[in-house]
C-alpha positions as CSV (number, residue, x, y, z in Angstrom):
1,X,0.0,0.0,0.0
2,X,1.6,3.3,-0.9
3,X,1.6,5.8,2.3
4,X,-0.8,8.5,2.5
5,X,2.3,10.7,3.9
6,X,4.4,11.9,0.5
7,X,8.0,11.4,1.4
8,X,9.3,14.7,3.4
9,X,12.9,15.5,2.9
10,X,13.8,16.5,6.5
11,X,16.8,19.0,7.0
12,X,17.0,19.7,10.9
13,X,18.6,22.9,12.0
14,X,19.7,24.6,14.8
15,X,16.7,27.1,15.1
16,X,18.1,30.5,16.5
17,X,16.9,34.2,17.1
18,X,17.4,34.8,13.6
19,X,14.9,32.0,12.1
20,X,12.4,33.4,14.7
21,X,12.2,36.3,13.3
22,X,9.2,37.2,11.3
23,X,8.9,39.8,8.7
24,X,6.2,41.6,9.3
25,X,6.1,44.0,6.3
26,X,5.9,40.7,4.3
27,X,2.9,39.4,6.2
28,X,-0.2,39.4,4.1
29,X,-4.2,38.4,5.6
30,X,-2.8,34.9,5.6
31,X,0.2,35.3,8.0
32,X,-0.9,37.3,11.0
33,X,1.3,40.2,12.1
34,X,0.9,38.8,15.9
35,X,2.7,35.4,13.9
36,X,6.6,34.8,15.8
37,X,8.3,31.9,16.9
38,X,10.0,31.4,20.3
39,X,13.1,33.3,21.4
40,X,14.6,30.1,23.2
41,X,16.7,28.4,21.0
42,X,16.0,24.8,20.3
43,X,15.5,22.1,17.4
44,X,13.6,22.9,14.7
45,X,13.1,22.2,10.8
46,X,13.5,25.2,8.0
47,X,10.0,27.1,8.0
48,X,9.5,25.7,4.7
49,X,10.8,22.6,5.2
50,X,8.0,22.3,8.3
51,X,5.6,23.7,5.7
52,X,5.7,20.4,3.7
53,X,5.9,18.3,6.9
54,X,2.1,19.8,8.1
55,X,1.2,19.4,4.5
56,X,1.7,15.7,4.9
57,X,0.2,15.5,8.2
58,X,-2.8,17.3,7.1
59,X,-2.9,14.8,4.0
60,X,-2.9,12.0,6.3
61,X,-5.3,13.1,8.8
62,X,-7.8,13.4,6.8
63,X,-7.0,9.8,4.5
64,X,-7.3,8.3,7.6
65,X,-10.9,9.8,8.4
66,X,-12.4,8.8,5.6
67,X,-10.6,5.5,5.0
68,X,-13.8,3.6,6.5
69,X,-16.3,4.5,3.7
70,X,-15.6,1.4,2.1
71,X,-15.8,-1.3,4.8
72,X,-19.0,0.2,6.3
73,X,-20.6,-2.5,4.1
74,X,-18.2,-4.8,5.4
75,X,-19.5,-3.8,8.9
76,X,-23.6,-4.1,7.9
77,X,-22.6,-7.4,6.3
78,X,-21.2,-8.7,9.7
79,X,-23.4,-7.5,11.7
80,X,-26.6,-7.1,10.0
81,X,-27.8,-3.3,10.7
82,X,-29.8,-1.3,8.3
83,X,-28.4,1.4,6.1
84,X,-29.7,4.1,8.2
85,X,-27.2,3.0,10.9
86,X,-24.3,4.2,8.7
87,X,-25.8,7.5,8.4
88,X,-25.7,7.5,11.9
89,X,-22.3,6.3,11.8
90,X,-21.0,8.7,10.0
91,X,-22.9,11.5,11.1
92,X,-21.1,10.8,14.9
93,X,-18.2,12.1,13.0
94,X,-19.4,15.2,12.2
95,X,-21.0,15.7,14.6
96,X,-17.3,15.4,16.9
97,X,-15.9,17.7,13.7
98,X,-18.6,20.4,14.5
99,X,-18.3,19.9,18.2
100,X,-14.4,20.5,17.9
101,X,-14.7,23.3,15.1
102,X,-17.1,25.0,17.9
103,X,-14.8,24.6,21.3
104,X,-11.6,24.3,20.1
105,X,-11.1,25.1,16.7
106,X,-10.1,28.3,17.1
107,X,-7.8,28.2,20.4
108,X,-5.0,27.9,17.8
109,X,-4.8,32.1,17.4
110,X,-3.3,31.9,21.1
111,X,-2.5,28.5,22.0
112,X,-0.5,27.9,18.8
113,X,-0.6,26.2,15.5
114,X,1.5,23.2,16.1
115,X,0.1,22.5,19.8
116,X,-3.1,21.9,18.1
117,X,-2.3,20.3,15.3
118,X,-0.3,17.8,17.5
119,X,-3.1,17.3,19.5
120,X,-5.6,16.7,16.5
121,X,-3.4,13.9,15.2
122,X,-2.8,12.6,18.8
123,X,-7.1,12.5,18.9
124,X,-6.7,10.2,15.8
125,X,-3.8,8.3,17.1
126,X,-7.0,7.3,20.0
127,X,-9.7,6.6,17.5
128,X,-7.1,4.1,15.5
129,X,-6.7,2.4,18.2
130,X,-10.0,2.1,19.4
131,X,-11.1,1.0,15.7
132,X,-9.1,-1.9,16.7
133,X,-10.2,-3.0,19.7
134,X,-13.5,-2.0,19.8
135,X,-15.3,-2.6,16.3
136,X,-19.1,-3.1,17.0
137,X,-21.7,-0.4,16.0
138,X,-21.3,0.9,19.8
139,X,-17.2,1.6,19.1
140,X,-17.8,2.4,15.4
141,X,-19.9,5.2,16.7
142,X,-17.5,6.1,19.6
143,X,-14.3,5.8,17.5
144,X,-15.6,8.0,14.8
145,X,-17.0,10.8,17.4
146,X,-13.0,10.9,18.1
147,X,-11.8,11.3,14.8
148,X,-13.9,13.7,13.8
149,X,-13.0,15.8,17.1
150,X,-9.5,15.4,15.7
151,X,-10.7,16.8,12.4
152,X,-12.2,19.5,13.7
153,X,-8.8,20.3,15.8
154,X,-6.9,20.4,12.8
155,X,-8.8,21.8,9.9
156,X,-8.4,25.8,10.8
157,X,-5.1,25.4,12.6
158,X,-3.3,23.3,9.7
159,X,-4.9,25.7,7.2
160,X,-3.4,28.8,8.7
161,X,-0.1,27.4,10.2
162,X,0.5,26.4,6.2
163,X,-0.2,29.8,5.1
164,X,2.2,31.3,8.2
165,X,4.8,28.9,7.5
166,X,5.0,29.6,3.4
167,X,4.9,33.5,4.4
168,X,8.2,33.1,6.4
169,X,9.8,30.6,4.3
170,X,9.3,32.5,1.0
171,X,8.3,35.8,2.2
172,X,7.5,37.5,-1.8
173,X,5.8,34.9,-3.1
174,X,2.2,35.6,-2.6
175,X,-0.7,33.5,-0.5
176,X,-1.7,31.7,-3.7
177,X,0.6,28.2,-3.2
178,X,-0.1,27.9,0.4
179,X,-4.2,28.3,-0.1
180,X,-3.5,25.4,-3.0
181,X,-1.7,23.2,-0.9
182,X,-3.9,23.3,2.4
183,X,-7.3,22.9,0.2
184,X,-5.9,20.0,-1.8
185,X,-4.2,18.1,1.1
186,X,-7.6,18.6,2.5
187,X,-9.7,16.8,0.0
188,X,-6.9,15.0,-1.5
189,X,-6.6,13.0,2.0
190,X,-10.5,12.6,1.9
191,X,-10.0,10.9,-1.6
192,X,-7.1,9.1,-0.6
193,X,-9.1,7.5,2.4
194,X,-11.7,5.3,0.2
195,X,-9.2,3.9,-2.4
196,X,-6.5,2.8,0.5
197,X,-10.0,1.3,2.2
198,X,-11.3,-0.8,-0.9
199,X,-7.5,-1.6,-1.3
200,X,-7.6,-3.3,1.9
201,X,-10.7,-4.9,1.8
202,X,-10.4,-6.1,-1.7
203,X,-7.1,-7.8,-1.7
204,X,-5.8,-7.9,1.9
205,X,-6.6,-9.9,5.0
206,X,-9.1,-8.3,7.6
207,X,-10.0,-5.3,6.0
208,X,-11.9,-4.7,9.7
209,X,-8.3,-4.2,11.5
210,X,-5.2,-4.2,9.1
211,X,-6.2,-0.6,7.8
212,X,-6.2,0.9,11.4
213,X,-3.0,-0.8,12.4
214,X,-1.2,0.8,9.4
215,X,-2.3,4.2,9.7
216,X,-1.5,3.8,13.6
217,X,2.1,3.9,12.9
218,X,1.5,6.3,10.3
219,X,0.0,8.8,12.3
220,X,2.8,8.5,15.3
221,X,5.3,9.2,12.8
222,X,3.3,12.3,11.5
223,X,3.1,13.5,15.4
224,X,6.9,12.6,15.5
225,X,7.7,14.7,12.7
226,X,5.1,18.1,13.5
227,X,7.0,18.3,16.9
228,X,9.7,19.4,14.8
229,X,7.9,22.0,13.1
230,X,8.7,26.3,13.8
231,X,5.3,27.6,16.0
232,X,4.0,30.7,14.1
233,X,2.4,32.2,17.0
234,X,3.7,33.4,19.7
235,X,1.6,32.0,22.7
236,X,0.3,35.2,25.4
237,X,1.8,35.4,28.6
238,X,-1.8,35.9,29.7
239,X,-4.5,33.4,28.8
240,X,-7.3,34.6,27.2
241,X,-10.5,33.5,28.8
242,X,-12.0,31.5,27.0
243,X,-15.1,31.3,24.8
244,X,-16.4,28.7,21.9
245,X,-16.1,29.8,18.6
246,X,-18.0,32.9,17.1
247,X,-17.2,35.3,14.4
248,X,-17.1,38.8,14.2
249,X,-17.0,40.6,11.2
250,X,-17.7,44.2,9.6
251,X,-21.1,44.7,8.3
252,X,-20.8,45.3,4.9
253,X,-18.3,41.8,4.9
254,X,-21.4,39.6,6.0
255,X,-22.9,39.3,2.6
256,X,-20.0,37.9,1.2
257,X,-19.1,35.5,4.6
258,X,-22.7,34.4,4.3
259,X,-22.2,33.3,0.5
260,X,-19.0,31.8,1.2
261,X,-20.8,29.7,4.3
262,X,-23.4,28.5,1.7
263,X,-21.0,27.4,-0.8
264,X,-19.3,25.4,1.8
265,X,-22.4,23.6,3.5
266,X,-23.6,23.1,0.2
267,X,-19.8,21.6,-1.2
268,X,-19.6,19.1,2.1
269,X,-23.3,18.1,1.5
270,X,-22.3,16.7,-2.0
271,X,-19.1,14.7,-0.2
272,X,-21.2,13.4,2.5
273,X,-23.2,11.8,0.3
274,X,-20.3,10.3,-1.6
275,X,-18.6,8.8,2.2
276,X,-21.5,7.8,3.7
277,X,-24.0,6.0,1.3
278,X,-22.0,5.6,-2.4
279,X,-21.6,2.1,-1.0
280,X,-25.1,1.4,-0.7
281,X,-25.9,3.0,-3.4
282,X,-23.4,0.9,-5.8
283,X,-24.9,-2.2,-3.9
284,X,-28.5,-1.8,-3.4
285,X,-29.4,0.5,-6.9
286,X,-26.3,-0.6,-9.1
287,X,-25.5,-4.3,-7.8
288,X,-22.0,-3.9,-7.8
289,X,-21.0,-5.7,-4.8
290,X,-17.3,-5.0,-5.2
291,X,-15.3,-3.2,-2.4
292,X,-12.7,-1.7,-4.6
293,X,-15.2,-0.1,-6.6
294,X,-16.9,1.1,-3.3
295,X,-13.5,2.8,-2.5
296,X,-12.9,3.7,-6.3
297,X,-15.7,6.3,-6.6
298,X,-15.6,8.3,-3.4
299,X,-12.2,8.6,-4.3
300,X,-12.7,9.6,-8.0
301,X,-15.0,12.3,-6.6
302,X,-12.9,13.9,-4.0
303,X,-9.7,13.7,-6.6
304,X,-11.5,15.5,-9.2
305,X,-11.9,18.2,-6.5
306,X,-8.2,18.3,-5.8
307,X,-7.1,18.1,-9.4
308,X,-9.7,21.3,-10.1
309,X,-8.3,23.1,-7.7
310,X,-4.5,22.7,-9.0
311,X,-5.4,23.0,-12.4
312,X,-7.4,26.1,-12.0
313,X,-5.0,28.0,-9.1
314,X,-3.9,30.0,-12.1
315,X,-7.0,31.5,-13.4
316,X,-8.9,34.4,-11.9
317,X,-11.2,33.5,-8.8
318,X,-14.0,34.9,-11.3
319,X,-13.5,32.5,-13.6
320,X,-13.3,29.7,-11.9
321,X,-16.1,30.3,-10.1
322,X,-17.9,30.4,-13.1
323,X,-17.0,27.0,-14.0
324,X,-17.7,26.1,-10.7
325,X,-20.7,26.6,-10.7
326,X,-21.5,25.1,-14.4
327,X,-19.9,22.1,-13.2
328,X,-21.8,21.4,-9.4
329,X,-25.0,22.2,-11.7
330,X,-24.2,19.4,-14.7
331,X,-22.7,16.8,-12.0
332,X,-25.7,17.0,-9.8
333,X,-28.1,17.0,-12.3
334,X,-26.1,14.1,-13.9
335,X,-26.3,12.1,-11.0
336,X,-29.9,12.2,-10.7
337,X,-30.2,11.0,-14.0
338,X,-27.3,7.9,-13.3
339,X,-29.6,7.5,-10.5
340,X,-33.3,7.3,-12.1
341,X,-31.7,5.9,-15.1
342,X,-29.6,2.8,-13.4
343,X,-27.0,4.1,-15.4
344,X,-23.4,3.2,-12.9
345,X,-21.6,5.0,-15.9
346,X,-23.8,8.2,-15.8
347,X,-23.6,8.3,-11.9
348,X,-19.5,7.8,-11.6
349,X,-19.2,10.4,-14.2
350,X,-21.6,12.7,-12.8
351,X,-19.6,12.5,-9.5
352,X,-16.5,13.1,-11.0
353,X,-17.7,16.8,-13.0
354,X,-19.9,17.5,-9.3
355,X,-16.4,16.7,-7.4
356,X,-14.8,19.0,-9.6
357,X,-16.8,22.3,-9.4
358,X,-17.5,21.4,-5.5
359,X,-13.6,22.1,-5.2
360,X,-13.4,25.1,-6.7
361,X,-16.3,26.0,-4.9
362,X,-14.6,25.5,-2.0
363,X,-11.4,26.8,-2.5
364,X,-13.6,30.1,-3.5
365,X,-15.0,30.0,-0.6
366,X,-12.2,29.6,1.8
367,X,-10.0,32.9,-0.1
368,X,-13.4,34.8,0.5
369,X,-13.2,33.7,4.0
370,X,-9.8,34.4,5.0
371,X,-9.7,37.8,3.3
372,X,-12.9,39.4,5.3
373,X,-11.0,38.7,8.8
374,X,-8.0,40.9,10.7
375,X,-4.7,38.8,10.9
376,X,-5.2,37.6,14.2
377,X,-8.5,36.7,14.1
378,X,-8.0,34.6,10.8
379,X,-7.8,31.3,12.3
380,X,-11.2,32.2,14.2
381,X,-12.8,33.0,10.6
382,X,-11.7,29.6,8.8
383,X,-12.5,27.5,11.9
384,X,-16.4,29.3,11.4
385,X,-16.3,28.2,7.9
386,X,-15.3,24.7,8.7
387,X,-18.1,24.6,11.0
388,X,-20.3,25.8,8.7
389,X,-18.8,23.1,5.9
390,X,-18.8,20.1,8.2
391,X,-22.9,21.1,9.4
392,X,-23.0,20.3,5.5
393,X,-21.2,17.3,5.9
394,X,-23.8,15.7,8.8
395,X,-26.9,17.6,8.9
396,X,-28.1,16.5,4.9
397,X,-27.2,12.9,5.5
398,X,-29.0,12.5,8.9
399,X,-31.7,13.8,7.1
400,X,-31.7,11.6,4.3
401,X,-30.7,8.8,7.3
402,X,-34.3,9.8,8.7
403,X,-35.9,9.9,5.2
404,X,-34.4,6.3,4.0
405,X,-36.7,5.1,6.9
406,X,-39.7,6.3,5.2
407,X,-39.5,6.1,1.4
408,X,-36.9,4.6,-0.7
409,X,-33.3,5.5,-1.8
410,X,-33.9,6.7,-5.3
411,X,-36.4,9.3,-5.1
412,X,-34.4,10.5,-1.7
413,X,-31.3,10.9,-3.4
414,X,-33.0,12.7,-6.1
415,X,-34.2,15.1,-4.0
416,X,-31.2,15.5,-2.1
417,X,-29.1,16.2,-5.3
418,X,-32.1,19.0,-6.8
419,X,-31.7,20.9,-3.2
420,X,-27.6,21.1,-2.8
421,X,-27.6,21.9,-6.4
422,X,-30.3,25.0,-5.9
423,X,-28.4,25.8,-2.7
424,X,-24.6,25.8,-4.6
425,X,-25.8,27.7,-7.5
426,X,-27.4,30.7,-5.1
427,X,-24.3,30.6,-3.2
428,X,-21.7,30.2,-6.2
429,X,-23.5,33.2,-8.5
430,X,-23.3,35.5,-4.8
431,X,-19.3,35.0,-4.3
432,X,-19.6,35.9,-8.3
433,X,-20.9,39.2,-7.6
434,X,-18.3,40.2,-5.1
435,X,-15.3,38.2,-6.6
């Protein structure tokens, strides 16, 4: 099995006062001007050098959350539950993403980037092992909760300690790379989850435990290497009281948050449906009883919205959220169609063009984001938009969870598809507006 960590060519340093040192004047609304490094000298990789390392923890992270969309069958199989039960399933991990995003998401902006992010992966670390010894729907829905609290941890915190990393490291180059990178790792790690899943199950003994013990180690050496990692912030002598999350912005910047919040609940509602019921939907409409091809598609769909976003990063936001917005529209309707139709070819293909414009989408909507929001208060902003992304992610598929218990899959889907495409369309044409 290929690793969901990228190989990481680590060059440790002796970090002095002079690699702590931040320039300001180079700063932009992605590295905070409150962004420094300790004064103590210790160990430490090159900023960008730890750039690449959270990169690869970030990529992992999220693999490793999504890697059991393909063995939930596996799971009903053995123990006989109804498909409802993996809505519920997976909605326990959004739920913990939402939770996290919430109460902790945001702590980073004064506890420090790394400190969370170490304490994200160290969350998944838990649910790994707990996958393992504790694999009925009782720890399924405990060991999920977990990972997505992890999730949750990590999503704002990687996100800006990427961009504050890249700003130090290579100080002229712009916020355009570092936006790339922390939006692809994202949903490239979602994509990478499902294929490395049907992998397992498909050609490897116990799919049920082998896939957990691997990304174990995987994840300790990922916690091993971020330790290494420069801090961007510099923690306050004086704790801040605390508070959950909330956001704050300037009136005339709440249209445009609001449209960006829309794009992303509507975006996540399109990959929830794809890690949570494409299984049961290749089994029960499309008889395809194979668990490669259960991993195969999820993970078509979440790499057509990585591979949009790095073939686009060099055209105009306007632009590509124009095709963004053609393509969620065609790939919705498309799967509808793949759905009433029988069609498996119509419905892969669909998910591959909605994949696509969801990531742009996306990616629009987290530049919109980070821009509206001072410096320091930029980790705050993304964590909000998370939270508004991953609300996407669960409330939808509980939904259609409640309405699979009443009426059957194909006219729920088809409704489910007609209302995230109405909803990404309204959002996508109001970031268009103020792009």
């Amino acid at each position: 099995m290929r690793s969901a960590i990228p190989i990481v060519n680590i060059r440790i340093i002796r970090w002095t006062r002079s690699h702590a040192r931040v320039d300001h004047r180079a700063m932009s609304i992605d590295a905070p001007a409150s962004s420094s490094a300790r004064t103590r000298p210790t160990w430490r990789l090159r900023h960008g050098t730890g750039f690449w390392v959270i990169a690869a923890a970030f990529l992992a992270v999220m693999a490793f959350s999504t890697i059991p969309t393909p063995l939930y069958a596996l799971y009903q199989q053995r123990d006989g539950f109804p498909t409802w039960v993996i809505t519920v399933v997976f909605a326990a991990y959004a739920v913990g993403v939402i939770a996290s995003l919430f109460l902790i998401g945001h702590l980073s902006d004064w506890a420090g980037r790394r400190r969370m992010v170490l304490v994200a992966i160290l969350l998944e670390i838990v649910a790994a092992a707990l996958f393992l010894v504790w694999n009925d729907v009782s720890g399924l829905l405990v060991a999920r909760l977990i990972s997505g609290v992890g999730v949750g941890a990590l999503t704002a915190s990687a996100t800006a300690h990427l961009s504050e990393l890249r700003s130090v490291a290579r100080p002229d180059e712009g916020p355009r790379l570092a936006g790339t990178v922390s939006t692809v790792v994202n949903t490239g790690g979602l994509a990478l989850g499902p294929l490395i899943g049907g992998l397992f199950a498909q050609f490897l003994p116990a799919p049920l435990l082998l896939p957990y013990a691997v990304f174990l180690v995987v994840l300790a050496i990922a916690a091993v290497s971020v330790a290494l990692v420069p801090e961007t912030v510099e923690r306050a002598e004086e704790r801040p009281p605390y508070r959950p999350q909330r956001i704050s912005l300037p009136a005339a910047s709440r249209g445009a948050f609001s449209a960006a919040a829309i794009a992303a609940f509507a975006g996540f509602a399109v990959f929830g449906l794809f890690t949570s019921l494409a299984p049961s939907v290749l089994s029960g409409t499309f008889h395809v009883a194979s668990h490669l091809v259960a991993g195969v598609v999820p993970f078509s769909v979440f790499a057509a919205s990585a591979v949009s976003q790095i073939v686009f990063a060099p055209v105009r936001t306007r632009t590509q959220l124009i095709v963004a917005i053609a393509l969620v529209a065609l790939g919705l309707a498309g799967l509808a169609v793949g759905v009433l139709g029988g069609s498996l070819a119509a419905f892969v293909t669909a998910g591959v063009v909605a994949g696509a414009g969801v990531g742009l989408l996306f990616r629009a909507a987290i530049l919109v984001a980070g821009s509206l929001a001072a410096p320091e208060r930029r980790g705050e902003v993304l964590a909000a938009i998370f939270l508004i992304a991953y609300v996407g992610l669960a409330l939808p598929v509980l939904l259609v969870g409640v309405a699979l218990i009443l009426w059957p899959l194909v006219p729920v889907l088809v409704g489910f598809v007609a209302i995230v495409a109405a909803l990404s369309v309204v959002a996508g044409l109001r970031m268009l507006r103020t792009a």
